[in-house]
Backbone as XML, in Angstrom:
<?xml version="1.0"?>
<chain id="A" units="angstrom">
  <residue number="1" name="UNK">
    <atom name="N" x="0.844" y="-1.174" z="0.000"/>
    <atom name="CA" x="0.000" y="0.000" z="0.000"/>
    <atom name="C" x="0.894" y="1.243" z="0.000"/>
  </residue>
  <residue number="2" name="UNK">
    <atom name="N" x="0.745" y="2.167" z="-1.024"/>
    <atom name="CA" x="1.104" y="3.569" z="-0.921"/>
    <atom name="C" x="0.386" y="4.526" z="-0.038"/>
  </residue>
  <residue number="3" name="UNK">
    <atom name="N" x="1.312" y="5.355" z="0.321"/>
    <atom name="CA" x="0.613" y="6.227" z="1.156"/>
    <atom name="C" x="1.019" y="7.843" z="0.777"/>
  </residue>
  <residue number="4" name="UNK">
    <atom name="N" x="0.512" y="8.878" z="0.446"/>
    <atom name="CA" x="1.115" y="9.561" z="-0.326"/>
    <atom name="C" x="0.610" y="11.295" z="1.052"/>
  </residue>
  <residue number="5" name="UNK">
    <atom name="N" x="0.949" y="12.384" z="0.973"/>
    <atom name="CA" x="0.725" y="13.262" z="1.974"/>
    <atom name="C" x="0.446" y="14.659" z="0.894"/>
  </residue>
  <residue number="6" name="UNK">
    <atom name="N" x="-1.145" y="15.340" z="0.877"/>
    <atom name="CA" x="-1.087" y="16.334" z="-0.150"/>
    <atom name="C" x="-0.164" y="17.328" z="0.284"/>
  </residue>
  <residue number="7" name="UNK">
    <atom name="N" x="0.352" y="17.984" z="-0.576"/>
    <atom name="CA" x="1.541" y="19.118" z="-0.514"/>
    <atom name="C" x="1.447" y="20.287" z="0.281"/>
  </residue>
  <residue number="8" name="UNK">
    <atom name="N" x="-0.395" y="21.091" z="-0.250"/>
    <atom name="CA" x="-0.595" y="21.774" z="0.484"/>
    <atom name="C" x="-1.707" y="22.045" z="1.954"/>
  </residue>
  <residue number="9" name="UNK">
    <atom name="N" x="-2.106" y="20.731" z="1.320"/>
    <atom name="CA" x="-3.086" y="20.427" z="2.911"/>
    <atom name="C" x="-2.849" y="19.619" z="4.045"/>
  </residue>
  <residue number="10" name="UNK">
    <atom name="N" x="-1.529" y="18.579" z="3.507"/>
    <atom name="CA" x="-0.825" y="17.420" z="4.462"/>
    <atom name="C" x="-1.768" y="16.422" z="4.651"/>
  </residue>
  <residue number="11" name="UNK">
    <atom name="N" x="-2.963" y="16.331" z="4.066"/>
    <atom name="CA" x="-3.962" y="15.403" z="4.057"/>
    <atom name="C" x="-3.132" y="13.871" z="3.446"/>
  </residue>
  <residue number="12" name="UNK">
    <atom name="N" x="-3.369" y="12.731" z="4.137"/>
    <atom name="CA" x="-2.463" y="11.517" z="3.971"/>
    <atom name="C" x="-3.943" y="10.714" z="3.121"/>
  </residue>
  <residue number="13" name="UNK">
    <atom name="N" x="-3.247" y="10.349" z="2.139"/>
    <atom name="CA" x="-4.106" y="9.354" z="0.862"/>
    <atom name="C" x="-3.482" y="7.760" z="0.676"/>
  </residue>
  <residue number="14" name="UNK">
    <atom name="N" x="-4.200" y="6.701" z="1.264"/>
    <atom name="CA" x="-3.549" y="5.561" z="0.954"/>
    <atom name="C" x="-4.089" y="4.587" z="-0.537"/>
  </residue>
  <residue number="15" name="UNK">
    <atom name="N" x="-3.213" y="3.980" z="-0.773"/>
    <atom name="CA" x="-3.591" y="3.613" z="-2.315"/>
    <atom name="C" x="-2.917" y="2.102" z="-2.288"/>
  </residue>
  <residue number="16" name="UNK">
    <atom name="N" x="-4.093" y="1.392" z="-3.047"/>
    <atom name="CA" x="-3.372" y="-0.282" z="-2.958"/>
    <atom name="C" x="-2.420" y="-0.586" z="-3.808"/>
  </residue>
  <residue number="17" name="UNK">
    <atom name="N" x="-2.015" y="-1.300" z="-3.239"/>
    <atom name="CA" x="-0.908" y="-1.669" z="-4.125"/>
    <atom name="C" x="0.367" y="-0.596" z="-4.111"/>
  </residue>
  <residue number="18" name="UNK">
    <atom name="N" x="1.171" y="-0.129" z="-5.149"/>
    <atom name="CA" x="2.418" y="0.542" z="-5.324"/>
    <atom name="C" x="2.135" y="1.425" z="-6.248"/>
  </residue>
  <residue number="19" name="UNK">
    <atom name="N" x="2.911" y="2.731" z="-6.399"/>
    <atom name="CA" x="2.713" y="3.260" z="-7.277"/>
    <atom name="C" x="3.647" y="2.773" z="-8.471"/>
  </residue>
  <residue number="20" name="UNK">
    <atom name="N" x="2.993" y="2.810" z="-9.613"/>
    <atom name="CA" x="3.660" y="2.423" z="-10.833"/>
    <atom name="C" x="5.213" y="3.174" z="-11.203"/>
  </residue>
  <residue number="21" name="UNK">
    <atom name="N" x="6.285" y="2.447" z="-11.656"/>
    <atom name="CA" x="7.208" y="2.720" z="-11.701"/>
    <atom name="C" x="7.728" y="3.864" z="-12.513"/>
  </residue>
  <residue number="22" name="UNK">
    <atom name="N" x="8.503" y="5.046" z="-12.032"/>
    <atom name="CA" x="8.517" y="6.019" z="-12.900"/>
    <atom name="C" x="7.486" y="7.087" z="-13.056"/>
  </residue>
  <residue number="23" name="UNK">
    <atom name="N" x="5.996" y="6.696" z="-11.667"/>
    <atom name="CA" x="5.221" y="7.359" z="-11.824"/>
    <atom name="C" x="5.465" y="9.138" z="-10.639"/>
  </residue>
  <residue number="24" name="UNK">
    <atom name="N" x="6.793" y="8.919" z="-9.824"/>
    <atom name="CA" x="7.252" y="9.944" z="-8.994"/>
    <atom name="C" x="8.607" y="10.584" z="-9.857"/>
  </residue>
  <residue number="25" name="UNK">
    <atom name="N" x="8.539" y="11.646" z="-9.429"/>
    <atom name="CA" x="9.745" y="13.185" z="-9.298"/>
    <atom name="C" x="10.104" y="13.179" z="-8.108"/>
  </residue>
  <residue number="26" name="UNK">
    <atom name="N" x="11.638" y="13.749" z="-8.193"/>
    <atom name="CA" x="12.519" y="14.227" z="-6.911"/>
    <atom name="C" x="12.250" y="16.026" z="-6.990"/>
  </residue>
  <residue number="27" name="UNK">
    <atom name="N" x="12.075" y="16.244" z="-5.913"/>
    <atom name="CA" x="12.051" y="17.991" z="-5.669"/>
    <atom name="C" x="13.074" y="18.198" z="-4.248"/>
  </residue>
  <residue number="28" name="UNK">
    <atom name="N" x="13.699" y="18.594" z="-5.353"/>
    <atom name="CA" x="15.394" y="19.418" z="-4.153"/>
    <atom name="C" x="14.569" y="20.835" z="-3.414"/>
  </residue>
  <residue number="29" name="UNK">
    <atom name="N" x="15.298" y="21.150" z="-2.538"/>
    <atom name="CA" x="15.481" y="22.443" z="-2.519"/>
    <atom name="C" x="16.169" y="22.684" z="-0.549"/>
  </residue>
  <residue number="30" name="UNK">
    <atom name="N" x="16.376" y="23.687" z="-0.481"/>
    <atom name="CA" x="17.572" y="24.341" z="0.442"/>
    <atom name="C" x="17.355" y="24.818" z="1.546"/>
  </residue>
  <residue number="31" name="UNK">
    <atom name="N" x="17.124" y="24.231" z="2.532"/>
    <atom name="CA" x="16.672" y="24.774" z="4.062"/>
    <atom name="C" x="17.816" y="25.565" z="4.869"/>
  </residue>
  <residue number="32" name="UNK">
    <atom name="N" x="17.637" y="27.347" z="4.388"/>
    <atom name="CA" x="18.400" y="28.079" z="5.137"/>
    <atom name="C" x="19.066" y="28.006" z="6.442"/>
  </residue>
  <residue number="33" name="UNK">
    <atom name="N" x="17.859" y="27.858" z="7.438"/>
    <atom name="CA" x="17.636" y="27.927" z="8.672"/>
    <atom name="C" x="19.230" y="26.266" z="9.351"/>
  </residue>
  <residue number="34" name="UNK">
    <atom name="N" x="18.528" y="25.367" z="8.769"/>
    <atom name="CA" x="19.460" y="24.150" z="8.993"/>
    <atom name="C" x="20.349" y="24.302" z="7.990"/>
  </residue>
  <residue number="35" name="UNK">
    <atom name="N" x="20.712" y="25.399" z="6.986"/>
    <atom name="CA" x="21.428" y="24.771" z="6.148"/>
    <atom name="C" x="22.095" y="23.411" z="5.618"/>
  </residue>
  <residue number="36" name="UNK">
    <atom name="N" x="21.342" y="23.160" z="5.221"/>
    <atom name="CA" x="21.154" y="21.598" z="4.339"/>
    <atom name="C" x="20.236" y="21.510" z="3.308"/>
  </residue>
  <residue number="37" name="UNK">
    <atom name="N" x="20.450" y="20.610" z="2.657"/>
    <atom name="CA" x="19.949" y="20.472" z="1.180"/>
    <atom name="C" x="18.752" y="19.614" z="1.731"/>
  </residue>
  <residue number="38" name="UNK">
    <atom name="N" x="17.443" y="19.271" z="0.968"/>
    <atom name="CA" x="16.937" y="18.429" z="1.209"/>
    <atom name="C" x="16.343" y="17.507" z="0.061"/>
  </residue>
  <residue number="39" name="UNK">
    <atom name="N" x="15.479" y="16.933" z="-0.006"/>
    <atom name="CA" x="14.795" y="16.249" z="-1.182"/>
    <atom name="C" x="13.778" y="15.226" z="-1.140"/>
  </residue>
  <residue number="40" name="UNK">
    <atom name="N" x="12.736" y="15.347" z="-1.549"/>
    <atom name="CA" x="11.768" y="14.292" z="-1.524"/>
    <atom name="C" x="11.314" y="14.003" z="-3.083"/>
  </residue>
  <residue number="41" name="UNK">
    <atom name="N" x="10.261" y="12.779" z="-2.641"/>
    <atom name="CA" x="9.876" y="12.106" z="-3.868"/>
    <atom name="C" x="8.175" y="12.839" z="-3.789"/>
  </residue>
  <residue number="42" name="UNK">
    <atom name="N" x="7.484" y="13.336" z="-5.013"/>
    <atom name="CA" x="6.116" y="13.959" z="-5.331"/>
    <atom name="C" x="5.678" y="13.387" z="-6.655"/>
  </residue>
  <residue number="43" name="UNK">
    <atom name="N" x="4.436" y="13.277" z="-6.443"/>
    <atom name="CA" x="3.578" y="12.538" z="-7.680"/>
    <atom name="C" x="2.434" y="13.494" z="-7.722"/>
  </residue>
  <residue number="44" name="UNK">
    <atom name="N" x="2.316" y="13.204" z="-9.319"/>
    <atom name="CA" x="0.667" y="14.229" z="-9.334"/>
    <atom name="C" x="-0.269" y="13.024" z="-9.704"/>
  </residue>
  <residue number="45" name="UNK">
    <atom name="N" x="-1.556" y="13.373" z="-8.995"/>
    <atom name="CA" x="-2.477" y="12.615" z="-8.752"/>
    <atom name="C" x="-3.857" y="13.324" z="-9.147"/>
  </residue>
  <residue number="46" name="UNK">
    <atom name="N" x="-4.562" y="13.146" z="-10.292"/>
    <atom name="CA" x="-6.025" y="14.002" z="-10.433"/>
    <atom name="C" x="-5.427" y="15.222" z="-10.283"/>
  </residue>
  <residue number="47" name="UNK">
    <atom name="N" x="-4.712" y="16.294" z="-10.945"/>
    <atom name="CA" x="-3.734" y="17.949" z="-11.028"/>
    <atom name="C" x="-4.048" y="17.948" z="-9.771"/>
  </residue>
  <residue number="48" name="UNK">
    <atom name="N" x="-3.401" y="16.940" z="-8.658"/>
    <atom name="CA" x="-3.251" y="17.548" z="-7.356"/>
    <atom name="C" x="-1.640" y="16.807" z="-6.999"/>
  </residue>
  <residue number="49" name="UNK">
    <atom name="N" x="-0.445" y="17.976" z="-6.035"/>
    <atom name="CA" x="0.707" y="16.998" z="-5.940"/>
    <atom name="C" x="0.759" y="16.864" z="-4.689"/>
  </residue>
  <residue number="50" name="UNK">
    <atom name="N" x="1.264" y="15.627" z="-4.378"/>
    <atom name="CA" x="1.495" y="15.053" z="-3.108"/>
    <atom name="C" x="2.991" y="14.290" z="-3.020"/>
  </residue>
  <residue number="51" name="UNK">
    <atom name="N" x="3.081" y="14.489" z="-1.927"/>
    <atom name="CA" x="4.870" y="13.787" z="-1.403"/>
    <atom name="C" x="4.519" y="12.305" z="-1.475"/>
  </residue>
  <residue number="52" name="UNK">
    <atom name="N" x="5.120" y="11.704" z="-1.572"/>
    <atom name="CA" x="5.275" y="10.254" z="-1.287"/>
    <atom name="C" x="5.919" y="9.870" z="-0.206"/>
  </residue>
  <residue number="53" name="UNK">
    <atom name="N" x="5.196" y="9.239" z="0.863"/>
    <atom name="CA" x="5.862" y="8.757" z="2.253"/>
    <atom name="C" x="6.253" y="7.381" z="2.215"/>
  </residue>
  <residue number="54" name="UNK">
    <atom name="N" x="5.425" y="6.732" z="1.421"/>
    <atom name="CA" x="5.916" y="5.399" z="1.615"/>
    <atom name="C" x="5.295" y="5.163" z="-0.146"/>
  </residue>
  <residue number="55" name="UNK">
    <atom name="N" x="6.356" y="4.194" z="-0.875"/>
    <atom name="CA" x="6.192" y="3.983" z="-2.364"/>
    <atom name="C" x="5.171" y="2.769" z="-2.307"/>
  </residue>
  <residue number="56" name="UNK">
    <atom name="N" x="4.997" y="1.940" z="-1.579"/>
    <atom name="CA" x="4.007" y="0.548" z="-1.737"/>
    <atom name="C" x="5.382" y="-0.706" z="-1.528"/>
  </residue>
  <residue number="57" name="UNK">
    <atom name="N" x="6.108" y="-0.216" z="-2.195"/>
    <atom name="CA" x="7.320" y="-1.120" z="-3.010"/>
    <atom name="C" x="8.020" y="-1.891" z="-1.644"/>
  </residue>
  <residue number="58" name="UNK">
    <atom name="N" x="7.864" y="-3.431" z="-1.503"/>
    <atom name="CA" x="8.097" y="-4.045" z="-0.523"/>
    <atom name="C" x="9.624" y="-4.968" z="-1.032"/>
  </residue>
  <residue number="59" name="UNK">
    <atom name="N" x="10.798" y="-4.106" z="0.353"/>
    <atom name="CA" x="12.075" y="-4.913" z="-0.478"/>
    <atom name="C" x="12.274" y="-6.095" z="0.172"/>
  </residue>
  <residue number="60" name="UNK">
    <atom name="N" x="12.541" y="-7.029" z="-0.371"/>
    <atom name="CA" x="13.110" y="-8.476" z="0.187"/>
    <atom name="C" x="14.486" y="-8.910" z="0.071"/>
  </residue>
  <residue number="61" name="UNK">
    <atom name="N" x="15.567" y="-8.840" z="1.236"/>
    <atom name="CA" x="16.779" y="-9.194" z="1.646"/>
    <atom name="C" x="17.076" y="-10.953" z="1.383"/>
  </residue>
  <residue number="62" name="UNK">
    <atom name="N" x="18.013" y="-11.052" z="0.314"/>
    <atom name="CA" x="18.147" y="-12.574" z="0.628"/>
    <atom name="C" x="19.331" y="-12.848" z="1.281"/>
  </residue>
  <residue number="63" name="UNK">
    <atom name="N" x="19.247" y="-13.902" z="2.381"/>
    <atom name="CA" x="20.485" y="-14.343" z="2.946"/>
    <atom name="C" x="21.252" y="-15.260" z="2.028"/>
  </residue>
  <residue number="64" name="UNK">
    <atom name="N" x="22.732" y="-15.987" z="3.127"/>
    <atom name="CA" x="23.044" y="-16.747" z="2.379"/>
    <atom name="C" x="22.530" y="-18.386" z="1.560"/>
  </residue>
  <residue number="65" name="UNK">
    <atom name="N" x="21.580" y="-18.333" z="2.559"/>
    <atom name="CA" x="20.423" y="-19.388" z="2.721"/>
    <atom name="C" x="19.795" y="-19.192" z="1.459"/>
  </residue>
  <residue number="66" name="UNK">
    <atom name="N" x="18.837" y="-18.346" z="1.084"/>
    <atom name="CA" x="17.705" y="-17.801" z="0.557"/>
    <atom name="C" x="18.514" y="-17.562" z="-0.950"/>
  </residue>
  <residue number="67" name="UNK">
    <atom name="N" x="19.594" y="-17.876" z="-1.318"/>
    <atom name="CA" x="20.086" y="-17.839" z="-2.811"/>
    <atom name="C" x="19.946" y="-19.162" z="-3.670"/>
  </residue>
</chain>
């Protein structure tokens, strides 16, 4: 399940499954205050954009076992 956060209302939208690959953008930009760079992942959804908090995308670690 994706879970995505609107940009300007912070309203949290969950969605089954994953979002399709290639369907997010990276948006940089420069926090004076902490000086540091930052960056997140945003998708547009129905001309509305939202951050992406979590992609759906479930990773699986194989041991030495599991090869």
């Amino acid at each position: 399940m994706a879970i995505l956060e609107h940009v300007e209302t912070g309203e949290r939208v969950e969605i089954d499954g994953e979002l399709p690959f290639g369907a997010g953008y990276v948006v940089e930009g420069y926090d004076e205050e902490n000086e540091e760079l930052w960056e997140e992942e945003r998708v547009e959804m129905d001309g509305e954009e939202y951050r992406v908090i979590d992609d759906g995308v479930e990773m699986v670690t194989l041991g030495e076992d599991d090869e």
